[in-house]
C-alpha positions in Angstrom: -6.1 -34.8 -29.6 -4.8 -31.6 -30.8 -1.1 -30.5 -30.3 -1.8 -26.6 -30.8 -3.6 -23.6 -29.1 -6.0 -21.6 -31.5 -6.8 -18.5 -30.8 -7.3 -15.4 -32.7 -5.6 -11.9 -32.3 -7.2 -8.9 -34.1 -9.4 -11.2 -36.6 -6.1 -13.2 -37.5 -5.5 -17.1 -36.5 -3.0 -18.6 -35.1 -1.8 -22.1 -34.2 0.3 -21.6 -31.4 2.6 -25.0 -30.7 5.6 -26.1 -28.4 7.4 -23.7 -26.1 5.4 -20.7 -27.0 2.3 -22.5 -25.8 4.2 -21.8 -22.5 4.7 -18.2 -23.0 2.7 -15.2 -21.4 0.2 -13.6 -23.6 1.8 -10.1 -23.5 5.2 -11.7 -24.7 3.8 -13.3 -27.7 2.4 -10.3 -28.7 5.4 -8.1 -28.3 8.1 -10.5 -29.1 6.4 -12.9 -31.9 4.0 -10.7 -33.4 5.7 -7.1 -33.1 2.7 -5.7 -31.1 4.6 -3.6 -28.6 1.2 -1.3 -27.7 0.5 -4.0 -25.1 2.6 -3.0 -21.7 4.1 -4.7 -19.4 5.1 -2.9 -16.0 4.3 -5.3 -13.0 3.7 -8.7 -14.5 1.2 -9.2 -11.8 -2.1 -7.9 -13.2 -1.5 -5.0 -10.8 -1.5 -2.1 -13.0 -3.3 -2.6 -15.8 -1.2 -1.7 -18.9 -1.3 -5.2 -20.3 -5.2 -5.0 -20.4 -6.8 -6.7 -23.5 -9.8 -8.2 -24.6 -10.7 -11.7 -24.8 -13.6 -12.8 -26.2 -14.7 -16.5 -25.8 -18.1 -18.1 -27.3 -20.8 -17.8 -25.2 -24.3 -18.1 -26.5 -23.4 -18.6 -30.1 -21.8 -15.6 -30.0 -18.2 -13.7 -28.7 -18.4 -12.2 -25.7 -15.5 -9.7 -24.9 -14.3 -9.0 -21.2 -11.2 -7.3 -20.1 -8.2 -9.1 -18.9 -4.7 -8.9 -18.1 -2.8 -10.1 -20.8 0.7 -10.6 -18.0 -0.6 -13.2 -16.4 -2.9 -15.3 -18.8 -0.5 -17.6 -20.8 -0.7 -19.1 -23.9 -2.2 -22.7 -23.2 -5.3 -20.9 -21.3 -6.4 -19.0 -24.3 -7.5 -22.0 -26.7 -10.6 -20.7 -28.8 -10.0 -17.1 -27.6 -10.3 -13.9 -29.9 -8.0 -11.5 -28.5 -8.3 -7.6 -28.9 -5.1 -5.1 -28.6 -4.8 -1.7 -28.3 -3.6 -1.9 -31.6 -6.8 -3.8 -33.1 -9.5 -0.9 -31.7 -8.8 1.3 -34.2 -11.8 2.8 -37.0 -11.2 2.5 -40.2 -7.4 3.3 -39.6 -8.5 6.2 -37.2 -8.4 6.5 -33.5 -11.9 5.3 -32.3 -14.1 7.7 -29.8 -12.4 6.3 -26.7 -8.8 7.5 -28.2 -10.0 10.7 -29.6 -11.5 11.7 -26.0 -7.8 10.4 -24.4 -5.8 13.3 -27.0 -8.8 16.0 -26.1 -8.7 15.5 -22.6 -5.1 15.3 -22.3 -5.5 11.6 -21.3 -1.8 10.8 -21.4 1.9 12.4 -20.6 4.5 9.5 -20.6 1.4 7.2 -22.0 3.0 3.6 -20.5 -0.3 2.9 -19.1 -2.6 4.6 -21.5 -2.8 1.5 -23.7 -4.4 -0.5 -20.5 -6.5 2.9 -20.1 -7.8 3.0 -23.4 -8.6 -0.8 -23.9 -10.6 -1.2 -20.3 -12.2 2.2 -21.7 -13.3 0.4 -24.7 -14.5 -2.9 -23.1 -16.8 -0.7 -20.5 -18.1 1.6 -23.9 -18.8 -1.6 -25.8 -22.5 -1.9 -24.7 -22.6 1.8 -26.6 -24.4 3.0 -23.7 -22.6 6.5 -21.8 -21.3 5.8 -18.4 -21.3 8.3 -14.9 -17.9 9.0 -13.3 -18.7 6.3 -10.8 -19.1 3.8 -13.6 -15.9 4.8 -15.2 -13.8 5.1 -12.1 -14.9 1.7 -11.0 -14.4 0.3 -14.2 -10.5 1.9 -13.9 -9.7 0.1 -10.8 -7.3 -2.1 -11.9 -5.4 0.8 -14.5 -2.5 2.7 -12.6 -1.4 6.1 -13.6 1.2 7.7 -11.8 1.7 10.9 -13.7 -1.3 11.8 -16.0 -3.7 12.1 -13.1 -7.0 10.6 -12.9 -9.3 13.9 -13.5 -7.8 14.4 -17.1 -8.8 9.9 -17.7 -12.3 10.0 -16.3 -12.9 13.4 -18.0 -12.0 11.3 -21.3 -14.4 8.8 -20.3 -17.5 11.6 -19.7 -16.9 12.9 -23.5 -16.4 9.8 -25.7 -18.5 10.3 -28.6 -21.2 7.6 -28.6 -22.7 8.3 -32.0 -19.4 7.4 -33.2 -19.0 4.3 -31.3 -18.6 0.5 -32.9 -18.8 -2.0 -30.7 -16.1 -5.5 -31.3 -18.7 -7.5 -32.2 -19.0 -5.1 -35.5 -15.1 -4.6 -35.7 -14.8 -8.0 -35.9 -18.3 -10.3 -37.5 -17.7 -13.1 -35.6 -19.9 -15.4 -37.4 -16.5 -17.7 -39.0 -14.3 -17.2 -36.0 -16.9 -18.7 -33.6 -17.3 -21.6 -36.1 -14.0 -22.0 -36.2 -13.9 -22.5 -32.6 -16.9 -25.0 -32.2 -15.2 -27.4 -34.6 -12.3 -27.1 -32.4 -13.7 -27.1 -28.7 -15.0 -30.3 -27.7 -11.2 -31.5 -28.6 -8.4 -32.4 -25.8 -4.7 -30.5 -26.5 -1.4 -31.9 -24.9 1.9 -30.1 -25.4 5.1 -30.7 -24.7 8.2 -28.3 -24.5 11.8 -29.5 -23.5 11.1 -31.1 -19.9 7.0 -29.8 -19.2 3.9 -30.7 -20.3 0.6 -29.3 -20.3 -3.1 -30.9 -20.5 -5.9 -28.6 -21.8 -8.6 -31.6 -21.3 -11.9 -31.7 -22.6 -13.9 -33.5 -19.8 -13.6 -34.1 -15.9 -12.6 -37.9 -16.4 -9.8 -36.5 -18.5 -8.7 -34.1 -16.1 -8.9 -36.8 -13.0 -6.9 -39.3 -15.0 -4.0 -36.7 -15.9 -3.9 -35.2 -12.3 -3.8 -39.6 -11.0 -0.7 -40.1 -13.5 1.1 -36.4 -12.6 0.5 -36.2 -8.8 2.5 -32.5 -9.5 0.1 -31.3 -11.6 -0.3 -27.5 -11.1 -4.0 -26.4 -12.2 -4.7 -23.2 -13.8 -8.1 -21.7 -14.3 -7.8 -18.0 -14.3 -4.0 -18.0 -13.3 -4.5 -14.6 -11.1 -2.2 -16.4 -8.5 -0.2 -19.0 -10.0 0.9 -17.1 -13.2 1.8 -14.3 -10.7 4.3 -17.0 -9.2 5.2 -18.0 -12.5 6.4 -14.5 -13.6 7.9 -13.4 -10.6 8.9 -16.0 -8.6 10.2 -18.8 -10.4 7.5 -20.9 -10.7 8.6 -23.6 -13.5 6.1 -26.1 -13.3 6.8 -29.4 -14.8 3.1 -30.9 -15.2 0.3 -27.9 -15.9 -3.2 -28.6 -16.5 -5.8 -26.3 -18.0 -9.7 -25.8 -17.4 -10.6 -23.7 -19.6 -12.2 -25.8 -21.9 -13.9 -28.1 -19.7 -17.5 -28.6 -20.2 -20.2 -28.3 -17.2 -18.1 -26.6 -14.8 -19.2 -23.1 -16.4 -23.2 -22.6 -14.9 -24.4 -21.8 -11.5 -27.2 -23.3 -10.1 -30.1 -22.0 -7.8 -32.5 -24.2 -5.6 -34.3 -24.0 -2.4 -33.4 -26.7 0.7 -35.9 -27.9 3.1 -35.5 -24.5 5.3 -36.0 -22.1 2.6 -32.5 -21.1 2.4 -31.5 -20.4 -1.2 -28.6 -22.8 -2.6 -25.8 -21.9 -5.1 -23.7 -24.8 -6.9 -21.5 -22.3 -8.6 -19.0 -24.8 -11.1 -15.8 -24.4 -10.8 -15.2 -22.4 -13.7 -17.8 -19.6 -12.7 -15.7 -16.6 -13.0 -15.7 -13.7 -10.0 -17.8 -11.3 -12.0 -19.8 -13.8 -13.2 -21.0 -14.7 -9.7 -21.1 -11.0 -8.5 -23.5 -10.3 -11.4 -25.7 -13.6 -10.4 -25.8 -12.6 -6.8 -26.2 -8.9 -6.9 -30.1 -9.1 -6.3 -29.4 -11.9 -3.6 -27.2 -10.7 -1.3 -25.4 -7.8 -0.5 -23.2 -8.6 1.4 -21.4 -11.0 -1.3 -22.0 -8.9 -3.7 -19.6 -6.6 -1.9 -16.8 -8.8 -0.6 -17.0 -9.7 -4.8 -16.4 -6.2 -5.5 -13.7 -5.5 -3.6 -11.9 -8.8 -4.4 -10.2 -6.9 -7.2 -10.5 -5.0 -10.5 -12.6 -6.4 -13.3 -9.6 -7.8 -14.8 -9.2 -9.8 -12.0 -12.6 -10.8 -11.8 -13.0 -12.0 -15.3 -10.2 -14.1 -14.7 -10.3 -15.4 -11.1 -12.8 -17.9 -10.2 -14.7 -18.8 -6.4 -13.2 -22.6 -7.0 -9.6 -20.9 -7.5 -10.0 -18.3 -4.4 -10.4 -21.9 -2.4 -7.4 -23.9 -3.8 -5.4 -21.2 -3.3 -5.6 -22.1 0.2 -4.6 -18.4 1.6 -5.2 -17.8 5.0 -5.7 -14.0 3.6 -8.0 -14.7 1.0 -11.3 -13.1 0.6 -14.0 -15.3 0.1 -13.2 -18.6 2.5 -14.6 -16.4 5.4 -18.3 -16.1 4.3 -18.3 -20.2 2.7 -17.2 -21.0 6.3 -19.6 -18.8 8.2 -21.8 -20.2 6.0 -21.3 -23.8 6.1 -20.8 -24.3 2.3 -19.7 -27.3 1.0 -16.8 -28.1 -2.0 -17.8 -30.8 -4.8 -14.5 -32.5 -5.5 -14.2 -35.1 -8.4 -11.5 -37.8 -8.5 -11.2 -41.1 -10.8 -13.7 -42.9 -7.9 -16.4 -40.4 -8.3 -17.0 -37.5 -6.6 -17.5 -36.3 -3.3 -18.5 -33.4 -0.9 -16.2 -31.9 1.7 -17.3 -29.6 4.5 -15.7 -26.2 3.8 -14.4 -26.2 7.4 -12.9 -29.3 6.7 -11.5 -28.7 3.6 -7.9 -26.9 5.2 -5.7 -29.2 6.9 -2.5 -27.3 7.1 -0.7 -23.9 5.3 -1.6 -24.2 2.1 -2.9 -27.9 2.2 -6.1 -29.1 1.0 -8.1 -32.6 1.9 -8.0 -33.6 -1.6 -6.4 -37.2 -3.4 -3.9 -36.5 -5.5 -6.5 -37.1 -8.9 -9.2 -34.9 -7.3 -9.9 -31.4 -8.3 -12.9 -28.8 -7.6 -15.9 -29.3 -9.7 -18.5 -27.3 -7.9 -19.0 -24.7 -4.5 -22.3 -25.1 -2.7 -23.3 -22.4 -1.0 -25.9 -21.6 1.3 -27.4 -17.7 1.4 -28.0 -15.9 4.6 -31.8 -16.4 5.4 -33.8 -13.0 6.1 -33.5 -13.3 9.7 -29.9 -13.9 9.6 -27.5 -10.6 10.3 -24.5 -11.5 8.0 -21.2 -9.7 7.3 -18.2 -9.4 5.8 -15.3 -7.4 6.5 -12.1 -7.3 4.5 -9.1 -5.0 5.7 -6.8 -4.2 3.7 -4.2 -1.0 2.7 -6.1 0.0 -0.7 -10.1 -0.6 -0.9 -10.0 -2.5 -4.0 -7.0 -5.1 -5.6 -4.8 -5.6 -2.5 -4.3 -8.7 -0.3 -5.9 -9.0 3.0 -4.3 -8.0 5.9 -7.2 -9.5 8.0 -11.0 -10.9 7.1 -13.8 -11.9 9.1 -17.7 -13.0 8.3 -20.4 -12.8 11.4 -23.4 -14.9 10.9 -26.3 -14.8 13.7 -29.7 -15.7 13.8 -31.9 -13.8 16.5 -35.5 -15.0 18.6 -36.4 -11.8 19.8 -33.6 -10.4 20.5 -31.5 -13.1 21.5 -29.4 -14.8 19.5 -29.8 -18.3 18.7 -27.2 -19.1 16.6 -23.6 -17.9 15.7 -21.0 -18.3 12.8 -17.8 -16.4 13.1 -15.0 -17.1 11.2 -11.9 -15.3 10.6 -9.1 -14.9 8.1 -5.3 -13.4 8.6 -5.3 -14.7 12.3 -3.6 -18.3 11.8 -2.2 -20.8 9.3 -5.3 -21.2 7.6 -8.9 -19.5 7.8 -10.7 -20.5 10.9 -13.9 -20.9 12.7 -14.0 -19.6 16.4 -15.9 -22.1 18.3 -15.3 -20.4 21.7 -16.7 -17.0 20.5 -19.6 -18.8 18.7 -20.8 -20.7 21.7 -20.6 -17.3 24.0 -22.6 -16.1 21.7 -25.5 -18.4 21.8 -28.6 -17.4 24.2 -26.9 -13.7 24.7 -28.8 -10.2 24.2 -27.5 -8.6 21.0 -26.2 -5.9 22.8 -22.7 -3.8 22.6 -22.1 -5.3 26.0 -22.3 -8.5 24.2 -19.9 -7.5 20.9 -17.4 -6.0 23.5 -17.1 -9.5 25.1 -17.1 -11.6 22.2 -14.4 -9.4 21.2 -12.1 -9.8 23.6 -12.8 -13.7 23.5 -12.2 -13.6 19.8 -8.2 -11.8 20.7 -7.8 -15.2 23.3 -9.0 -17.2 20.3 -6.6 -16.7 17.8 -3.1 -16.5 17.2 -2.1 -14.3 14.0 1.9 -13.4 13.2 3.5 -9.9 11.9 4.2 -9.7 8.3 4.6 -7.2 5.6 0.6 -6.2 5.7 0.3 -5.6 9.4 1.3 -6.6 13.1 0.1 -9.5 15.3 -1.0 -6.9 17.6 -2.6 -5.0 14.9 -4.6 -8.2 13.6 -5.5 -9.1 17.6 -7.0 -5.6 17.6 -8.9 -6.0 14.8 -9.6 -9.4 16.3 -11.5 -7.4 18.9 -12.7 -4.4 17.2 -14.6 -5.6 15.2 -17.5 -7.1 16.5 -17.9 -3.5 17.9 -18.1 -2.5 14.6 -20.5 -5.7 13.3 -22.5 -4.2 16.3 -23.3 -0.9 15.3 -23.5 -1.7 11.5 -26.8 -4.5 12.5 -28.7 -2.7 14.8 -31.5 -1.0 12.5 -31.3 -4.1 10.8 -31.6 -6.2 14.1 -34.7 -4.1 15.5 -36.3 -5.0 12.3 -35.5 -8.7 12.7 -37.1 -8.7 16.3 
């Protein structure tokens, strides 16, 4: 069992031990290493001027996504290459991404042209040019409040191509990744002044640390807790890691005795890398994926971790519920499936034992004469929290509907199924009639509160509106289905 993190910054190692194990990426690399080109201005992954890349081994090889260096800490980076601002630069000379920033007049204050630059660089790295659509949605999680976007994503249409050297070539990653493999398969505990922290290597592991330290706070990507832990106050005594556990990193398709098509996405399946897997298979995930946040978020932030969470806001418990998807939960006794509308039982409480955690999502895909969809309302399109959330699910028999899933996020303690609405549902004519009612049965059917992101009477309204809006979004789709 190891007692240090290793991880590589720029093509140099480090062993990373005691309390800096505990420390937030972006303040080792400004306060231990001097490496001040990394910003920090929210500490929430909000704006994007911490953005690095992280490169883990995958296939043999390093593979470099973007990520918010504020909120990844030290003790999830273990057999990590990290990439700064500082690192991206061609022999000693501003690479293309940089030169098209100064001849674009990228930058005036330049705080958050760092994060701009390296998210740049990670889209740029498959050397292939990009449309302003590409670019802009690749910049949804960088924040400029004075530059202006035109002058950024004018930058991004001129980089230089011919020019271009992707990481992999920056940094040959043939010693690094063997470095890594030697070091992998290994278990790391560390210890610093009262806390401790479990990197394990295997489930069993995991199970028996989480049995022994009931407390345990688990950290895949850390989009939410580190968030806590930076602003907030969150000092956990007992932290566990699972980044380097093995098997929880594949997704899974099969075929049940209906011919729906079955996802067991692990628990380490990252957003992105589900919203790639799915993008063929269903739209309407795909989507709610896309919105879930900017593609530092999604590197980072997993489905399993969207579900622990337990936020009656959050963005993907809607659809698993609609859906009927089940959670694959592993304890020291074995493991087990819960019924995703089963698995709340309060604010913020799960129906897990105190050694379980998530190994695996199952989740059923709409069939083809299914109407399914998702809404997510929130102030800003893309990286904000939910004011309200909903997924629809029917099945029609010419023209009637013969089976309904609703359920609803925002409206009460914890993301809910609306039975009432459902069984109105059932036998009716897909008609605008039809919405209206189920509508105004939905507004009886919940109970949501006032809060910073929007009014009970706003969420009751949206309660009700939104079936009309399910209704006139389906019906091409429905007339084809008959």
């Amino acid at each position: 069992m190891r007692d240090y993190i290793l991880l590589y910054i720029n093509g140099r190692q480090h062993k990373v031990v005691g309390e800096k194990a505990f420390m937030p990426l972006t303040d080792y690399l400004r306060y231990e290493l001097g490496l001040c080109g990394t910003k920090v201005v929210c500490a929430e992954g909000d704006c994007g001027a911490c953005t690095v890349m992280l490169g883990r081994v995958e296939d043999g090889a390093l593979a470099y996504k973007p990520l918010n260096g504020c909120i990844q800490y030290l003790f999830q980076l273990d057999c990590t290459h990290i990439v700064t601002i500082e690192g991206l630069k061609l022999n000693g000379q501003l690479n293309p991404v940089q030169e098209a920033m100064v001849h674009c007049h990228g930058a005036q204050c330049g705080y958050c042209t760092p994060g701009f630059v390296v998210a740049m660089c990670a889209m740029f790295d498959d050397g292939e040019s990009k449309s302003a659509c590409q670019i802009k949605d690749g910049l949804t999680g960088n924040l400029c409040r004075c530059t202006g976007y035109e002058a950024i994503v004018k930058a991004g249409l001129s980089v230089d191509l011919s020019a271009w050297q992707s990481i992999d070539k920056l940094y040959p990653d043939a010693e690094i990744v063997k470095n890594f493999k030697q070091q992998i398969g290994e278990s790391i505990h560390l210890k610093a002044d009262d806390k401790e922290v479990s990197v394990p290597s295997s489930v069993a592991e995991a199970c028996r640390f989480r049995s022994d330290n009931p407390q345990t706070v688990i950290i895949s990507g850390g989009t939410d807790v580190s968030v806590n832990m930076n602003k907030r106050g969150l000092v956990p005594d007992f932290v566990m890691s699972v980044s380097n556990l093995a098997g929880l990193s594949d997704i899974v398709s099969s075929t049940d005795s209906e011919g729906r098509t079955l996802l067991e996405v692990g628990a380490r399946v990252t957003l992105a890398e589900l919203e790639a897997y799915i993008s063929e298979l269903d739209e309407e995930l795909k989507y709610i994926l896309w919105v879930f946040g900017s593609p530092q978020i999604r590197h980072a932030g997993t489905l399993a971790g969207n579900i622990a969470n337990a936020s009656p806001i959050a963005d993907t418990p809607p659809f698993l519920f609609a859906m009927d998807a089940e959670i694959e939960v592993t304890g020291i006794n074995g493991t087990r499936r819960i019924k995703m509308t089963q698995f709340y039982t309060g604010y913020k409480k799960l129906a897990l034992q105190a050694d379980e955690l998530i190994t695996k999502v199952i989740v059923p895909l709409p069939k083809k004469d299914e109407l399914v969809k998702l809404y997510k309302v929130s102030r800003r399109q893309h990286l904000d929290i939910s004011a309200f959330t909903a997924a629809i699910r029917l099945k029609l028999d010419k023209g009637k509907i013969e089976s309904a899933a609703v359920a609803y996020g925002g409206v009460a303690a914890v993301v809910m199924r609306l039975p009432k609405v459902e069984q109105f549902l059932v036998g009716k004519d897909l008609t605008l009639d039809t919405c209206r009612q189920a509508g105004q049965l939905a507004r009886q059917e919940v109970a949501p509160i006032s809060d910073v992101r929007g009014s009970r009477d706003y969420r009751l309204t949206l309660a009700e509106n939104i079936f009309i809006k399910f209704y006139h979004e389906t019906k091409e789709k429905e007339l084809v289905c008959r």
